[in-house]
C-alpha positions in Angstrom: 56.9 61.5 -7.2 55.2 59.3 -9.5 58.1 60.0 -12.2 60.8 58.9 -9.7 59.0 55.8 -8.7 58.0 54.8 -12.5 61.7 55.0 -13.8 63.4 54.2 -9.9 67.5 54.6 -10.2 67.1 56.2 -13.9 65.7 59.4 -13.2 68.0 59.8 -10.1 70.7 59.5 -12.6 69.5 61.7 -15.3 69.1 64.3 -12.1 72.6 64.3 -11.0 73.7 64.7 -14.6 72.7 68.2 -14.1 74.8 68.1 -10.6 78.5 69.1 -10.1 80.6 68.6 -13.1 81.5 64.7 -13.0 85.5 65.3 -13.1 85.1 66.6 -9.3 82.9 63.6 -7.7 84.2 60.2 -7.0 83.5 56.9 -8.7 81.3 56.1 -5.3 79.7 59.7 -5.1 76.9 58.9 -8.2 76.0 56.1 -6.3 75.5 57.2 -3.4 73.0 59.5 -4.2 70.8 57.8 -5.9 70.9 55.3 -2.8 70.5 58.0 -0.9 67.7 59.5 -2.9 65.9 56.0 -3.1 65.2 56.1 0.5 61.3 56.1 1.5 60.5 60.1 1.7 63.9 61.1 -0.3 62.6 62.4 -2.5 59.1 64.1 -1.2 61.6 66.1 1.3 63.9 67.3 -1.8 60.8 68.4 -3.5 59.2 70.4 -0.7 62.0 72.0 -0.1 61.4 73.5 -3.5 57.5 73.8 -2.8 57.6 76.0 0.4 59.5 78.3 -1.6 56.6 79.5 -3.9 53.8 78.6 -1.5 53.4 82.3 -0.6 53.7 85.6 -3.1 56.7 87.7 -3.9 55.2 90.4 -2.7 54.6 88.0 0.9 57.8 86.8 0.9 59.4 89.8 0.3 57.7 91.5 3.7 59.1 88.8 6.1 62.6 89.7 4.3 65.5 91.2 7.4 68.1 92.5 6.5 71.1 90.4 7.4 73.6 91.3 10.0 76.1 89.0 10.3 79.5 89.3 8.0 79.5 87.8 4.9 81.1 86.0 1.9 79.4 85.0 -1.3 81.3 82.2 -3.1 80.0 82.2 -6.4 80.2 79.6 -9.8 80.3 81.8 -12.8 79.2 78.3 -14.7 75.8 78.1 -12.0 72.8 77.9 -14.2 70.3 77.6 -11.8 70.7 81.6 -10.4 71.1 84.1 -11.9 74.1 86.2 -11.5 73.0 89.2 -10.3 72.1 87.0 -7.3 75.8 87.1 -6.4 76.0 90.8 -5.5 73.2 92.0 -2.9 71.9 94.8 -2.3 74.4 97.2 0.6 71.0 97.4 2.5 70.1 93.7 2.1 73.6 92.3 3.3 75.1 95.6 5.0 78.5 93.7 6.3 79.2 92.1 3.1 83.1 91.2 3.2 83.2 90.3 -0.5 81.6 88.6 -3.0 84.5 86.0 -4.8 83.4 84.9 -8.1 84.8 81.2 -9.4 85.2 81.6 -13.4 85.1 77.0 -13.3 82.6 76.2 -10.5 78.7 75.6 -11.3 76.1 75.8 -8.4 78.0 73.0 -6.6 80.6 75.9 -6.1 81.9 73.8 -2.7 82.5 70.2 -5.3 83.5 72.1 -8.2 86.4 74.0 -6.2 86.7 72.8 -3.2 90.0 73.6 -2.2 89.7 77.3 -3.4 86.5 77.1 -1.7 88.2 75.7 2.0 90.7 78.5 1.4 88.2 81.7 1.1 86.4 80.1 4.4 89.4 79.8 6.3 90.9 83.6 5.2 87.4 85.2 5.9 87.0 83.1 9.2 90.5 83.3 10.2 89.9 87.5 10.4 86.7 86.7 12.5 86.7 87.9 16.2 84.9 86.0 18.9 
């Protein structure tokens, strides 16, 4: 926190240099987050986010774990170098209605800004074949 409010708009913008690749955002997009993550708390809620995830052990975490139910696509960035990518294929017992995992050779970890019209078209194929 301290490092955000010591160097204000600067570290925003050294932070969103890690973001989606800068071909795919608008001129206005930048900006807007570091308004955005200039607002009072902005940044404490980002962080936390982040926090709560190691607040507990693996082994903790791992317990509460369900497997999930519901069908499922994984839309994955081959460039994303936050995850690794074995993260992209779960486990049959972990995911057992996986649909398909599609893997996107140009997209990062902002999969959805990177390629977002291959990314509306997966959604609308895999939801289209949904049943109510």
């Amino acid at each position: 926190m301290r490092v955000l409010a010591k160097f204000g708009a600067s570290a925003t913008t050294e932070c969103s240099a890690a973001g989606p690749s800068p071909s795919t955002l608008t001129p206005k997009e930048p900006i807007l987050h570091v308004e955005a993550w200039s607002q009072p708390g902005a940044a404490a809620g980002m962080i936390d986010y982040y926090r709560a995830s190691v607040r507990q052990s693996q082994k903790e975490a791992a317990a509460k774990l369900r497997p999930l139910a519901a069908p499922t696509l994984v839309i994955w960035g081959e460039r994303d170098s936050y995850l690794g990518s074995d993260l992209a294929e779960p486990h049959h017992d972990d995911v057992p209605n996986l649909d398909r995992v599609e893997r996107l050779a140009d997209a990062s970890h902002w999969v959805h800004h990177d390629e977002a019209a291959r990314v509306n078209e997966l959604l609308i194929d895999f939801f289209g074949g949904a049943t109510a």
